[in-house]
C-alpha beads as a LAMMPS data file, in Angstrom:
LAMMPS data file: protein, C-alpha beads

374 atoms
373 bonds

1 atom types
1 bond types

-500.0 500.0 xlo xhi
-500.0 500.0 ylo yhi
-500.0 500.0 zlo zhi

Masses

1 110.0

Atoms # bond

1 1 1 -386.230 28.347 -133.840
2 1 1 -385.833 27.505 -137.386
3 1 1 -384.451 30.329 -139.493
4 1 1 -387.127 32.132 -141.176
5 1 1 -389.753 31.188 -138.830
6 1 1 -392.650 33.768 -138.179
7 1 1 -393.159 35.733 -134.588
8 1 1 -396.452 34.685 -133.249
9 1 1 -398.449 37.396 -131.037
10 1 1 -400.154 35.510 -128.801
11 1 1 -399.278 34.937 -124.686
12 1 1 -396.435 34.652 -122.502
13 1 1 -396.104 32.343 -119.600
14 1 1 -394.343 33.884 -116.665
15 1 1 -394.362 31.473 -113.794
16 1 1 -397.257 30.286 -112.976
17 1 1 -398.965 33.720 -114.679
18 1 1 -399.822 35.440 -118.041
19 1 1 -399.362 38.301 -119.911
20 1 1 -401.561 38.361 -123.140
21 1 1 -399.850 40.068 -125.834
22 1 1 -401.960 42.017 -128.340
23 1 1 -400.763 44.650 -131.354
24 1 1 -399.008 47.361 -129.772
25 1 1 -399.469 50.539 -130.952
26 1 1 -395.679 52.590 -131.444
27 1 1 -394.709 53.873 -128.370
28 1 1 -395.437 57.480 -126.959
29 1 1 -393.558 59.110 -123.812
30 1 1 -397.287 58.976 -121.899
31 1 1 -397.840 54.998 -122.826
32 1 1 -394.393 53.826 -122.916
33 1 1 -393.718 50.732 -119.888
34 1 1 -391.172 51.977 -117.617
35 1 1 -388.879 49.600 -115.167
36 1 1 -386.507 49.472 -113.011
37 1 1 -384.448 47.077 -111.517
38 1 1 -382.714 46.961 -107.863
39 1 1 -379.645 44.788 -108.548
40 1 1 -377.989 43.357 -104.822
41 1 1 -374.422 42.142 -105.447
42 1 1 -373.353 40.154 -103.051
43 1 1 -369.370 38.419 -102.445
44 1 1 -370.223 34.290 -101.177
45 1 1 -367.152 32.519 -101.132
46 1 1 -367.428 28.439 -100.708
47 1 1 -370.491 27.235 -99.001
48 1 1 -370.560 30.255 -97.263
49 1 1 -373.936 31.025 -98.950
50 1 1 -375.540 27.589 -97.275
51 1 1 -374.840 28.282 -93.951
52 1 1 -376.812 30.455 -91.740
53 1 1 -374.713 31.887 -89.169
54 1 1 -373.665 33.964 -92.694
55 1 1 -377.488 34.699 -93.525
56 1 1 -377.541 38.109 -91.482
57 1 1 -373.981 39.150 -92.419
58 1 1 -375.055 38.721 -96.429
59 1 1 -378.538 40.154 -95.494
60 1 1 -376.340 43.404 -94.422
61 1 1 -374.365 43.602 -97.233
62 1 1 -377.423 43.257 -99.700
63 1 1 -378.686 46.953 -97.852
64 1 1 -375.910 48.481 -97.972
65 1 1 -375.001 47.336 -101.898
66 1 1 -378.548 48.088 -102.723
67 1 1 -378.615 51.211 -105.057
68 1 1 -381.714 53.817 -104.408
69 1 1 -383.784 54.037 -107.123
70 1 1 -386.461 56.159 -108.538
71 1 1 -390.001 54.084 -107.933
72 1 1 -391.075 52.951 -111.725
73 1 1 -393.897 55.005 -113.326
74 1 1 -397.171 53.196 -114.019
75 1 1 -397.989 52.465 -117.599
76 1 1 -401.113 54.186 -119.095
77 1 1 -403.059 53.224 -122.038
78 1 1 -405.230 50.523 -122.946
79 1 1 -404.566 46.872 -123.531
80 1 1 -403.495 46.734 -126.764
81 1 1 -401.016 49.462 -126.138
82 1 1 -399.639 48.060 -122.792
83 1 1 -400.648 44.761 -122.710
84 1 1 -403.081 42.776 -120.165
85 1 1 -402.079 40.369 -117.109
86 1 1 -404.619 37.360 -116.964
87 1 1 -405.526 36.361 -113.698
88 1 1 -402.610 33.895 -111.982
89 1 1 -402.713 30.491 -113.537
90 1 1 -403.004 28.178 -110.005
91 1 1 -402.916 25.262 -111.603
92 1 1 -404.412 22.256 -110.068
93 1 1 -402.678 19.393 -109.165
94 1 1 -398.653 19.496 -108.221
95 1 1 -396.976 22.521 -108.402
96 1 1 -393.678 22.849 -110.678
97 1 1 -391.675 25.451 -111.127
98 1 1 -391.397 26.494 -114.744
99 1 1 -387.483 26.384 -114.066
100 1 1 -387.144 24.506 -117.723
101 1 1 -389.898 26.023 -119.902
102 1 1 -390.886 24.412 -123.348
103 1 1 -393.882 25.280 -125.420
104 1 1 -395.376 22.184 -127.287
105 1 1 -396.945 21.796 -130.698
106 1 1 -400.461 21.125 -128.655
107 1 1 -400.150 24.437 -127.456
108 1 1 -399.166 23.161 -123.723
109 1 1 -395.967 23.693 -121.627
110 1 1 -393.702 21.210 -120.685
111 1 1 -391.825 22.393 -117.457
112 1 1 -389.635 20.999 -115.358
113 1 1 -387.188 21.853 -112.273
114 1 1 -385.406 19.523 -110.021
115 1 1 -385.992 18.187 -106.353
116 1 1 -383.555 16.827 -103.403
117 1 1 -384.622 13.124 -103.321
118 1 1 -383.826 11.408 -99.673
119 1 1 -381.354 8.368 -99.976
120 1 1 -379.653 6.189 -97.692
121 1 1 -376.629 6.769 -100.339
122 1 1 -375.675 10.406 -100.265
123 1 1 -374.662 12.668 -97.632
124 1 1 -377.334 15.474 -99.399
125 1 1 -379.435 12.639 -101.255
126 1 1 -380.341 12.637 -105.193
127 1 1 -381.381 15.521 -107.255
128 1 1 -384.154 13.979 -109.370
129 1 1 -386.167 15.771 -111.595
130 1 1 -390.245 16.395 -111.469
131 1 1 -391.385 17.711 -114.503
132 1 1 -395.276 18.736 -115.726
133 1 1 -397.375 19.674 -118.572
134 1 1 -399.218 22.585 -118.256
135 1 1 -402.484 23.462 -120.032
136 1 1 -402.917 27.015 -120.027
137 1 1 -406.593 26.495 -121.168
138 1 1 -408.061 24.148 -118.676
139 1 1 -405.230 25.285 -115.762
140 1 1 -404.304 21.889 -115.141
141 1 1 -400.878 20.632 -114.323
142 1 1 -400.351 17.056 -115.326
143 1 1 -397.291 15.536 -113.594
144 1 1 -394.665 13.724 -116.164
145 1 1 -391.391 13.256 -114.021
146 1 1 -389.086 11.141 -116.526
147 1 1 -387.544 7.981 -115.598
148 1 1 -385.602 7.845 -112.434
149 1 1 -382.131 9.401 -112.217
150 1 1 -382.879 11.102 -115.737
151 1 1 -382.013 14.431 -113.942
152 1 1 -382.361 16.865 -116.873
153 1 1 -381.931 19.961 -114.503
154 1 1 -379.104 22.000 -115.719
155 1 1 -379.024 20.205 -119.303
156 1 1 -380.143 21.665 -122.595
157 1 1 -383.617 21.355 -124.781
158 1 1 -385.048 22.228 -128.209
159 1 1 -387.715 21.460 -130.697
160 1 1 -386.992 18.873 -133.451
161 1 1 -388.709 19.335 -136.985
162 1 1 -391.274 17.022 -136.224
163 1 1 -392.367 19.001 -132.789
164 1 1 -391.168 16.069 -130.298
165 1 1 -389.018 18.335 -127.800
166 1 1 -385.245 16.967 -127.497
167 1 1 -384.130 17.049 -124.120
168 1 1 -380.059 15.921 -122.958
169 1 1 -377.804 16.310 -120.686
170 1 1 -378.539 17.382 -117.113
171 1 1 -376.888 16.590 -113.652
172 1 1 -375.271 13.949 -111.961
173 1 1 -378.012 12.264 -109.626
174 1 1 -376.189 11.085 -106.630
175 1 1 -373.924 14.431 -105.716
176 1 1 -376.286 17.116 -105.287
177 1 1 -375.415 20.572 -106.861
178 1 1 -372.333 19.764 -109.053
179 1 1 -371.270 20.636 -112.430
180 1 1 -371.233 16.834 -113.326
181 1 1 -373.317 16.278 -116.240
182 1 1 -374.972 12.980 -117.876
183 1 1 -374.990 11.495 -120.914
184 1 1 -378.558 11.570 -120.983
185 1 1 -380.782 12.088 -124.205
186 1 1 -384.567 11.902 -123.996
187 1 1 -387.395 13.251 -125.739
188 1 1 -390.644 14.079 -124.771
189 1 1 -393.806 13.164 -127.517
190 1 1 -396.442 16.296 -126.883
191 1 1 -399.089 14.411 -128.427
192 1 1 -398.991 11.225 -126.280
193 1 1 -397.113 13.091 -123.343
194 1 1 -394.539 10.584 -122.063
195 1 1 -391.021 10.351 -122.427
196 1 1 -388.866 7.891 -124.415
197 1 1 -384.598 7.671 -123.248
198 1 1 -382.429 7.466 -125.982
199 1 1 -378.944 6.056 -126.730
200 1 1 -376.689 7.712 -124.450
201 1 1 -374.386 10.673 -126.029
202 1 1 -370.992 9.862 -125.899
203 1 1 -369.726 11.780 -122.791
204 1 1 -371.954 13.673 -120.001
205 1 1 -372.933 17.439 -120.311
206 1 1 -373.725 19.810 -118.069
207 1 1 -375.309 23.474 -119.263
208 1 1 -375.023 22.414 -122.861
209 1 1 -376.932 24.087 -125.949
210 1 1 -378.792 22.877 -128.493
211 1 1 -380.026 24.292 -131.689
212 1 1 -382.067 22.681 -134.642
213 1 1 -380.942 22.470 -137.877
214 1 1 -382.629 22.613 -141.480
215 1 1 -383.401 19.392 -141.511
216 1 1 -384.961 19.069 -138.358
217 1 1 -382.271 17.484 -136.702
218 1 1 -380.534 19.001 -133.043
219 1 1 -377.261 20.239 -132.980
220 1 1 -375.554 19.639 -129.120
221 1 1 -372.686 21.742 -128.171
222 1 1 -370.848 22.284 -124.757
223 1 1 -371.209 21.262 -121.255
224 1 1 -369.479 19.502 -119.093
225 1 1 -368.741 15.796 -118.238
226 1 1 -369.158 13.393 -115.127
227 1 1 -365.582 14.701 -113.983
228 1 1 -366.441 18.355 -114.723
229 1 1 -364.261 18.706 -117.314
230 1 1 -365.231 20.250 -120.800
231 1 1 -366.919 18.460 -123.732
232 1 1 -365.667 19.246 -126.725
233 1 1 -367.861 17.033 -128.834
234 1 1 -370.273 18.195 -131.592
235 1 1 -373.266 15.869 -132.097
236 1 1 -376.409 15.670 -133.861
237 1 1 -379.648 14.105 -133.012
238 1 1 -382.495 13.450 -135.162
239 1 1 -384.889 13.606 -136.911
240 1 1 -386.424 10.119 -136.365
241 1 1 -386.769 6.992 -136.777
242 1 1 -382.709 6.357 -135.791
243 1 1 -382.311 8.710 -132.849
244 1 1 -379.177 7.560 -131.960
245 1 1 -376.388 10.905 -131.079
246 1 1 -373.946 11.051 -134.416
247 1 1 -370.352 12.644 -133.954
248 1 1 -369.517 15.661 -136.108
249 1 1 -366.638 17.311 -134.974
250 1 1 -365.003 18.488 -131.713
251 1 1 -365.058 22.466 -130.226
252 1 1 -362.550 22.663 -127.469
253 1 1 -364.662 25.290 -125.275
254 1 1 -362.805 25.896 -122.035
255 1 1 -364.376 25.507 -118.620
256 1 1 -365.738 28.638 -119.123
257 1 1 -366.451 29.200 -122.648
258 1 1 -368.279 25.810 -122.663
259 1 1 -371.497 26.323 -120.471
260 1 1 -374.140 27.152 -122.507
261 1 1 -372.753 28.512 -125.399
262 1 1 -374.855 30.683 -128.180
263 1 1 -375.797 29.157 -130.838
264 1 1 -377.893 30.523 -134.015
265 1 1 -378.796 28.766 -137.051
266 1 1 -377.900 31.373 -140.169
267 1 1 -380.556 31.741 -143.373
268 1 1 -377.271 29.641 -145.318
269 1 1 -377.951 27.120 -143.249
270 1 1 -374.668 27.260 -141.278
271 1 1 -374.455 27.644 -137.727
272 1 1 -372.816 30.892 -135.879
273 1 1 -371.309 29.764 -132.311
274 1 1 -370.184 32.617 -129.537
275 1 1 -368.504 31.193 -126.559
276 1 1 -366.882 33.524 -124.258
277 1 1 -364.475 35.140 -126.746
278 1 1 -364.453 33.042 -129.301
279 1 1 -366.537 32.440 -132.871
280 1 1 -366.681 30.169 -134.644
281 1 1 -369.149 28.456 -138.044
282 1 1 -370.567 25.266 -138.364
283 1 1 -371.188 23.981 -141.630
284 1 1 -373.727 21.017 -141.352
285 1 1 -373.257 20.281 -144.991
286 1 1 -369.548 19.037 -145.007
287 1 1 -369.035 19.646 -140.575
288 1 1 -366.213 21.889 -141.341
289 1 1 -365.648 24.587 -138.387
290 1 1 -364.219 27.980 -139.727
291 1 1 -362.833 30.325 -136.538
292 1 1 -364.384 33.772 -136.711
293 1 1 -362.924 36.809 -134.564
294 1 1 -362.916 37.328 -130.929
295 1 1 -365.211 39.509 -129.353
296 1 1 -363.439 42.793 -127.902
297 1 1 -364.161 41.452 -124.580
298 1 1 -364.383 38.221 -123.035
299 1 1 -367.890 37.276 -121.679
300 1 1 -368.278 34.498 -119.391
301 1 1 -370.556 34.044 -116.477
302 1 1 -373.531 34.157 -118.860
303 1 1 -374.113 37.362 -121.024
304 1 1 -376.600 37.364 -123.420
305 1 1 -377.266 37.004 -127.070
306 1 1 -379.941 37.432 -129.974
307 1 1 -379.818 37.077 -133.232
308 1 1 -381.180 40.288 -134.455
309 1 1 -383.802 40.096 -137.095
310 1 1 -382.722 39.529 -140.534
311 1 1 -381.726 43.417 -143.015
312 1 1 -383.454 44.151 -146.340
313 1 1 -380.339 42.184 -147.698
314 1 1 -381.473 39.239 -145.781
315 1 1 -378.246 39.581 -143.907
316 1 1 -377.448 38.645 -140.086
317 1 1 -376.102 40.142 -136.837
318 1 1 -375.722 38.302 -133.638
319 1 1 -376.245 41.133 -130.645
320 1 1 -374.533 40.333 -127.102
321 1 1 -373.878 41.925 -123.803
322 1 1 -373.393 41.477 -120.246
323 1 1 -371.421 38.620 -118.623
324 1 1 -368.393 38.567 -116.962
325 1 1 -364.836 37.672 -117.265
326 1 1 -365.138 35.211 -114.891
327 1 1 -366.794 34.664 -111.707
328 1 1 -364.366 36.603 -109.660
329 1 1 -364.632 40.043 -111.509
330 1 1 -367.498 42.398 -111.903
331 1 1 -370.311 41.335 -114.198
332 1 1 -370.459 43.841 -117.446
333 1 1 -372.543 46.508 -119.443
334 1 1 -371.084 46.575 -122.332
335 1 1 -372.808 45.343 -125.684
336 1 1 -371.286 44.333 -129.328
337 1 1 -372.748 43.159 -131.957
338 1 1 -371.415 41.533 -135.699
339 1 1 -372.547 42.011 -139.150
340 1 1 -372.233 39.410 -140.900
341 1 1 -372.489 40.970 -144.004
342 1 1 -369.046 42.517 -144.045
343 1 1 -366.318 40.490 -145.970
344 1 1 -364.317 40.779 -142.915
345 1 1 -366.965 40.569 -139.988
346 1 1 -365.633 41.747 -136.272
347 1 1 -367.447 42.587 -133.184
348 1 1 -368.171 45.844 -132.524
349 1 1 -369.100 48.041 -129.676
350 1 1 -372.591 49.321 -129.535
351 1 1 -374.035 50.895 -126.370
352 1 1 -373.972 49.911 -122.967
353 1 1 -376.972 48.873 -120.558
354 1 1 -377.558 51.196 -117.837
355 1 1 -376.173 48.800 -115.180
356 1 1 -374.495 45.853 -115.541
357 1 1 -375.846 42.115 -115.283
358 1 1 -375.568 38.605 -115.892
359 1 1 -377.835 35.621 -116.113
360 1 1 -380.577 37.791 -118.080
361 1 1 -382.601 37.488 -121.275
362 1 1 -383.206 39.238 -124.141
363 1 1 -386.464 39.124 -126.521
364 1 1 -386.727 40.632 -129.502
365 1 1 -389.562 43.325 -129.997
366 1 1 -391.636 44.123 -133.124
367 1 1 -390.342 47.291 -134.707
368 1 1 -394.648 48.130 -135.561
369 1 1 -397.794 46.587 -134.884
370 1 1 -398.371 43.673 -136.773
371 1 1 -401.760 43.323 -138.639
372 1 1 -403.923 40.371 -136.800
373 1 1 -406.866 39.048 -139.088
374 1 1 -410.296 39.370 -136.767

Bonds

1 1 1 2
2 1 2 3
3 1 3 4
4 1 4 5
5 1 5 6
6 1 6 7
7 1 7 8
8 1 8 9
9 1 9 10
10 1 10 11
11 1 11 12
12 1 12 13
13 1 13 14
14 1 14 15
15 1 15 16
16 1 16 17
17 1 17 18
18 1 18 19
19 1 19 20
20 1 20 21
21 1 21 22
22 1 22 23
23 1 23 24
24 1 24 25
25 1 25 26
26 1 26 27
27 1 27 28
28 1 28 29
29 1 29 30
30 1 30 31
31 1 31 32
32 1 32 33
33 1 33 34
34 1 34 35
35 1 35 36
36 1 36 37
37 1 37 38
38 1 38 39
39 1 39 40
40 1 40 41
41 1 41 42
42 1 42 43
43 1 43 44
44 1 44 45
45 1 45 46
46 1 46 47
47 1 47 48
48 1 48 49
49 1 49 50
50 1 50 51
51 1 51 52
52 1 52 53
53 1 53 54
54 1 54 55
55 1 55 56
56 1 56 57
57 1 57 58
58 1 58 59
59 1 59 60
60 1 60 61
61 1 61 62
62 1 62 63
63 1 63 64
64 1 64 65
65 1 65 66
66 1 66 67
67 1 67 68
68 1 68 69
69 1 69 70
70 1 70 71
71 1 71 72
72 1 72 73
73 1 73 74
74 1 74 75
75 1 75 76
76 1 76 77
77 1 77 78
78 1 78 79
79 1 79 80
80 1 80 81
81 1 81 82
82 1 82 83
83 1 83 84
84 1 84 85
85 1 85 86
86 1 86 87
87 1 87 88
88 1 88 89
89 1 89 90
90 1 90 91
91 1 91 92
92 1 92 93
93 1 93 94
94 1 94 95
95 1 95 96
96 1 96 97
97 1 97 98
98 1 98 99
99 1 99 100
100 1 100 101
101 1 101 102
102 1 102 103
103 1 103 104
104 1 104 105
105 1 105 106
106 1 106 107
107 1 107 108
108 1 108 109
109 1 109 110
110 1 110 111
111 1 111 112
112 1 112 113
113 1 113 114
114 1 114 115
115 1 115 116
116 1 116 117
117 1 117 118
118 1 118 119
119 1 119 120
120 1 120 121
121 1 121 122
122 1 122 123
123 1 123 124
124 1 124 125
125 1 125 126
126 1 126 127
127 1 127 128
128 1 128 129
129 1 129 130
130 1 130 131
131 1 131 132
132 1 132 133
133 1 133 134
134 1 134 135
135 1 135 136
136 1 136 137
137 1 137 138
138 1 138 139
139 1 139 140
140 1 140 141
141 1 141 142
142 1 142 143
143 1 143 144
144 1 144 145
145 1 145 146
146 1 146 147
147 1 147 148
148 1 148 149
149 1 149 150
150 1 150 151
151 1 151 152
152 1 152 153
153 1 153 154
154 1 154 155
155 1 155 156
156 1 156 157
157 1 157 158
158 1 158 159
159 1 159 160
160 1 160 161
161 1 161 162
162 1 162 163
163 1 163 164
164 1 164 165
165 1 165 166
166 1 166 167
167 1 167 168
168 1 168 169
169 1 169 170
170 1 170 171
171 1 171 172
172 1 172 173
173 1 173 174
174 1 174 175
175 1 175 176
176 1 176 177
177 1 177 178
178 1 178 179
179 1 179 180
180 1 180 181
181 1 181 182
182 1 182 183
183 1 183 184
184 1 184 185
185 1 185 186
186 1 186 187
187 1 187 188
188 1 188 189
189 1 189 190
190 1 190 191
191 1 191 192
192 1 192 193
193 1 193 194
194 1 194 195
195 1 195 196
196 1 196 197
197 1 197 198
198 1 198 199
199 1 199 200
200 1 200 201
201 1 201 202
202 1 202 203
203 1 203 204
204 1 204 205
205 1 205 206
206 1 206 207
207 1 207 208
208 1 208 209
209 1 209 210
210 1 210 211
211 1 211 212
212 1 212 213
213 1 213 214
214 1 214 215
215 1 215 216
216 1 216 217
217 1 217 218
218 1 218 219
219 1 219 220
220 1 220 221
221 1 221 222
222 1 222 223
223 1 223 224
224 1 224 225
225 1 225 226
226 1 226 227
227 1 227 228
228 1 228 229
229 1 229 230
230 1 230 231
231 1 231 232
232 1 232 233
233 1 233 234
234 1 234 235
235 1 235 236
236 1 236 237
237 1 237 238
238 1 238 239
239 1 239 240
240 1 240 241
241 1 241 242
242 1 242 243
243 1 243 244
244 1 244 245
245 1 245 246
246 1 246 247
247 1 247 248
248 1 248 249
249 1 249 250
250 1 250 251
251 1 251 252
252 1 252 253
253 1 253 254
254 1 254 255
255 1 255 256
256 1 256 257
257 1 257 258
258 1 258 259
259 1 259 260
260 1 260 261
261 1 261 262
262 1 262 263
263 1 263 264
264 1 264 265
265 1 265 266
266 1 266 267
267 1 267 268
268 1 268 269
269 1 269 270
270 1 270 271
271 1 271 272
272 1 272 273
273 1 273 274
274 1 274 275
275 1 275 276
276 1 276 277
277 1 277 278
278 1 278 279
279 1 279 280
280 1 280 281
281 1 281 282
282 1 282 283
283 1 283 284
284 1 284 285
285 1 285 286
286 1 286 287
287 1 287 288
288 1 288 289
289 1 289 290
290 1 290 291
291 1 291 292
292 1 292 293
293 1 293 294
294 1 294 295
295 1 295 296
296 1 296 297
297 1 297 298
298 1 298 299
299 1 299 300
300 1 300 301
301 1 301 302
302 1 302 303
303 1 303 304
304 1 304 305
305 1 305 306
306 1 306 307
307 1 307 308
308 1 308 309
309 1 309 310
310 1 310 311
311 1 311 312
312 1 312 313
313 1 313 314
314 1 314 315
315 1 315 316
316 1 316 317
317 1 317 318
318 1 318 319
319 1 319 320
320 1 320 321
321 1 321 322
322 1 322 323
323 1 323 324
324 1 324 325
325 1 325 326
326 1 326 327
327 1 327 328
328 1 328 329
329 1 329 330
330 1 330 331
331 1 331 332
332 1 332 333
333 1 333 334
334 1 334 335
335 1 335 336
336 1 336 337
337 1 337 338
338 1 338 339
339 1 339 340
340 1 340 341
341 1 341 342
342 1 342 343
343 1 343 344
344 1 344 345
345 1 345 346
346 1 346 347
347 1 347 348
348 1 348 349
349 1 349 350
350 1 350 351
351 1 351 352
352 1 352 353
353 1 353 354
354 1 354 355
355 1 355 356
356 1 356 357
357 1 357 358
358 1 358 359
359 1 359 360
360 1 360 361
361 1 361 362
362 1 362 363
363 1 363 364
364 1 364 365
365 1 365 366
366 1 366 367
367 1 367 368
368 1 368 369
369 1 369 370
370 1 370 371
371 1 371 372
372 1 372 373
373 1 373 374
């Protein structure tokens, strides 16, 4: 999202479901949404996890791992101080997991997930990608796969300035579930719905991250290439008409640091980048990259990160926790969080989730109920 850009309270797609979002009135102990969470940890080593003579001994391990908690309360109170599911959105037509999620100009959702193909080539045949527009008006699920072998699962999207979503990256076709990534860059018009392939970036990424900039253009960071090693390139794409990928710069993200690195575009129109452990600042205007401090603990293995919303003094703080140190140690529940305001900004502990996690979201909440014209 564009720096500055206004919070709109209006409907969240969840699967093939939504939850309409109205004002919500401050909380109170008796309406206040409670949830839990059973987390199941579970130790797979190899292809242990495909094979199903070890389905019953993971199965076992899942009970016994499985911590005992309380039932969540129900939430009280009307809609527009709890919310209100709509009935499930069946759409009609093919269904498509919302694996990839994109919200369009038009008001539609561009999803998209990814599907063994059957070859004569491959041992566990392509992964190709089907992809959809869904209408949440008329419930209607248009199929849009992109052009053959443009697998886009596992790559990166955003928004350019002019609305057309900016899709690259994704996984090798022919070798099933691999860290291989493409070279891929495609966008997606939301107006005419169809897809157009770009020039091809310079080197393939898997799990990369994009961001837009001021001017409308998409900043690509991270990922990996067809030999699953690191990409350490920094490119730009867009705005039209020449949509060709531009070089800026190189970030040498380790295997780890580099898959799906944060990214946040700052109110000075620089860019703050948290990989891992590391910092660092992009500065579109002259691509000069100045290191910032290590966070007190390393998180790989996919923590996650906001960027909090912006202080009286129109100042910035990028929140994280969760992750891991890497995908052989316990995942984390610690938080820290930078001000960027300091002349000296460091991380900073702040407190820690009730359990620890990985491969989660965060969403930023209003702090009151905002005033909707009737």
């Amino acid at each position: 999202m564009r720096s500055g850009a206004r919070a709109v309270v209006g409907a969240a797609i969840v699967g093939m479901a939504v939850l309409a979002l109205r004002p919500v009135a401050p909380a109170t102990k008796a309406s206040a949404l409670v949830r839990t969470r059973h987390d199941i940890k579970v130790a797979v080593l190899g292809k242990a996890h495909a094979d199903a003579d070890h389905h019953a001994e993971i199965e076992a391990m899942a009970l016994v791992s499985r911590p005992r908690l309380p039932r969540a309360a129900a939430a009280t109170g009307t809609p527009d101080q709890i919310g209100q599911w709509s009935p499930v959105i069946m759409p009609s037509g093919k269904q498509i997991p919302a694996v990839h999620a994109v919200l369009m100009k038009t008001g539609k959702v561009l999803v998209w997930t990814a599907n063994y193909v059957a070859t004569p080539y491959s041992e566990y045949g392509e992964v190709q990608t089907t992809a959809g527009v869904l209408d949440p008006v008329t419930r209607t699920m248009k199929q849009v796969d992109p052009p053959h072998e443009m697998n886009v699962f596992c790559g990166g999207a955003t928004v350019l300035g002019d609305g057309t979503v900016l899709v690259v990256g994704g996984a090798f076709p022919p070798d099933g579930w691999t860290s291989k990534g493409i070279p891929v860059a495609l966008t997606f018009d939301p107006v005419t719905e169809t897809w157009t392939r770009l020039p091809d970036m310079r080197a393939g990424r898997w799990y990369p991250t994009l961001v837009e900039l001021n001017d409308g253009s998409a900043l690509i960071v991270g990922g990996r290439d067809v030999n699953e090693r690191p990409n350490y390139d920094i490119e730009t794409i867009g705005p039209g008409p020449d949509m060709t990928p531009v070089m800026r710069g190189v970030l040498p993200l380790n295997w780890f640091q580099g898959l799906y690195p944060k990214e946040y575009l700052l109110p000075d129109g620089r860019v703050i980048s948290y990989a891992g452990d590391r910092t660092d600042f992009f500065d579109p205007a002259s691509w000069t990259i100045t290191p910032g401090p290590k966070s007190i603990e390393p998180r790989f293995s996919y923590p996650a990160s906001v960027l909090m919303p912006l202080g009286g003094t129109n100042t910035s703080r990028v929140f994280v926790t969760g992750g891991d140190h890497s995908w052989d140690v316990g995942a984390k529940a610690t938080s820290e969080i930078i001000d960027l305001s300091s002349p000296t900004p460091s991380w900073k502990y702040r407190a820690s989730m009730p359990q620890a996690r990985t491969n989660m979201n965060l969403v930023i909440l209003p702090a009151e109920p905002p005033t909707v014209s009737r």
